[in-house]
C-alpha positions in Angstrom: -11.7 -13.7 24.9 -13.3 -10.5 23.8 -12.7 -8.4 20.5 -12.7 -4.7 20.2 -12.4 -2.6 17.2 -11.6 1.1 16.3 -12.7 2.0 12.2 -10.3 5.2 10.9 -10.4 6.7 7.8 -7.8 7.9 5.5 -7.5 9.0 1.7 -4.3 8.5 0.1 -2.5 7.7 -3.3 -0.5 5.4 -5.0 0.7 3.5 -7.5 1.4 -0.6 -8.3 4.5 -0.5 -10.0 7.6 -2.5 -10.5 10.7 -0.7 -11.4 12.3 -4.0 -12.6 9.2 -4.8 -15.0 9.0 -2.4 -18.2 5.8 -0.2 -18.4 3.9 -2.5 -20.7 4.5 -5.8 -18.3 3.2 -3.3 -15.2 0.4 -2.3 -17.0 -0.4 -6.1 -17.9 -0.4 -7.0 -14.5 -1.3 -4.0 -12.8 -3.7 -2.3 -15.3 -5.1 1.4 -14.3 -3.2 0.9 -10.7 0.1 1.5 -12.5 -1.0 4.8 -13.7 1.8 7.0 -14.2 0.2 10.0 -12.5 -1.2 7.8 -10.0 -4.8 7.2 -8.4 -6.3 7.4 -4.9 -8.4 5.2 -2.4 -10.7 6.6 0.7 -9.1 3.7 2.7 -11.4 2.6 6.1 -9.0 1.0 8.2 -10.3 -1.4 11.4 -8.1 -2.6 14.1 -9.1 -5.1 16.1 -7.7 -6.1 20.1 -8.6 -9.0 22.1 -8.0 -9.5 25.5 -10.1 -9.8 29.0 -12.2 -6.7 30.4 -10.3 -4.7 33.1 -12.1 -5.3 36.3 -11.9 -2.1 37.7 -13.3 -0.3 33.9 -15.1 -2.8 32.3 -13.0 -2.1 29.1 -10.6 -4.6 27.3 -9.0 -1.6 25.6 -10.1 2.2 26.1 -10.9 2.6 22.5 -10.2 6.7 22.8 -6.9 5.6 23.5 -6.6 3.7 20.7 -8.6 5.7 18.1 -5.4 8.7 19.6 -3.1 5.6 18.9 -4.1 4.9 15.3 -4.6 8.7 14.4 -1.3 9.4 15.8 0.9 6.7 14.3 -0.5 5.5 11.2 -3.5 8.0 9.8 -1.0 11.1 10.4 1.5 9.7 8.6 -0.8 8.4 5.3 -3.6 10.7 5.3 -3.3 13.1 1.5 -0.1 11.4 1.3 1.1 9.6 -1.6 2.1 6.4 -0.2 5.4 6.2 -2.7 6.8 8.5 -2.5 5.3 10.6 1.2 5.5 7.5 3.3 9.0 6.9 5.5 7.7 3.2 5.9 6.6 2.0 2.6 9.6 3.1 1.1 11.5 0.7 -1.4 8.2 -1.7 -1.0 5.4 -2.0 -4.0 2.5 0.0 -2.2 0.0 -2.3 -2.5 -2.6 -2.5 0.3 -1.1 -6.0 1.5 2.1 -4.1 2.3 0.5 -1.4 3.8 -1.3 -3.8 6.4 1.7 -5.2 7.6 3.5 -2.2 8.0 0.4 -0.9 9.9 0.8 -4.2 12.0 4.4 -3.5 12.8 4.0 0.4 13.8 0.8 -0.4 15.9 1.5 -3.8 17.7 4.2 -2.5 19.9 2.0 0.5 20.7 -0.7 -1.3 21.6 1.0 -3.1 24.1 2.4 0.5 25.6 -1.1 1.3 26.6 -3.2 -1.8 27.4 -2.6 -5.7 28.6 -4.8 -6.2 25.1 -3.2 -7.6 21.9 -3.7 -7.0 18.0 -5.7 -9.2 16.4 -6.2 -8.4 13.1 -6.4 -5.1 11.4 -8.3 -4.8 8.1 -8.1 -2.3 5.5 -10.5 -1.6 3.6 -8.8 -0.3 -0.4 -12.6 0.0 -2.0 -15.7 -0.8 -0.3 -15.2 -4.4 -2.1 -11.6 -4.6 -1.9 -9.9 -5.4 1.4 -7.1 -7.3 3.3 -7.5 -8.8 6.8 -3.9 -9.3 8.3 -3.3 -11.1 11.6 0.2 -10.7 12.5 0.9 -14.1 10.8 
């Protein structure tokens, strides 16, 4: 098995906020993240495919294909966005960076498979160079 990944970059903002909690309980457990006016992340987001090489192109995936993939269905859509309130797919979910993985996961699995015999593996986001989740469809 062989793995291929694509890195994409987006900026976006958010909040971490639950509208059941009151503001000082969000602020206990979310701190600065559940500023009221927000904050923003320069997000690096790397999806990975495995699969066999194509005999006849040598590629598992044709990663321009995919890097048109992930630009068109996810970085579009979250790029200068604010993820609460700009985002069709993270609405009514806390937009924390483990929700935004799986929703990546949903939106890019099926496409994946539209354009190549490969399959996700894992995508990571990357929220701050030392902050990051790893998702793998599980």
């Amino acid at each position: 098995m062989i793995y291929v990944s694509r890195q994409e970059h987006f900026n976006a903002a958010h909040k971490l906020y639950n509208p059941a909690w009151t503001q000082e309980r969000n602020q206990q457990v979310f701190g600065p993240c559940a500023n009221t006016n927000w904050h923003g992340h320069n997000y690096d987001l790397i999806v990975t495919v495995k699969g066999q090489p194509d005999p006849e192109t040598g590629f598992v995936i044709d990663l321009k294909a995919l890097s048109s993939l992930i630009r068109e269905h996810v970085v579009d859509q979250v790029d200068h966005k604010n993820l609460n309130l700009d985002v069709p797919f993270m609405k009514d979910q806390l937009a924390s960076t483990e929700n935004l993985v799986v929703a990546f996961w949903q939106i890019l699995a099926p496409e994946i498979a539209k354009i190549s015999a490969a399959q996700l593996h894992c995508i990571k986001l990357y929220e701050t160079p030392r902050n990051f989740v790893e998702y793998y469809g599980e």
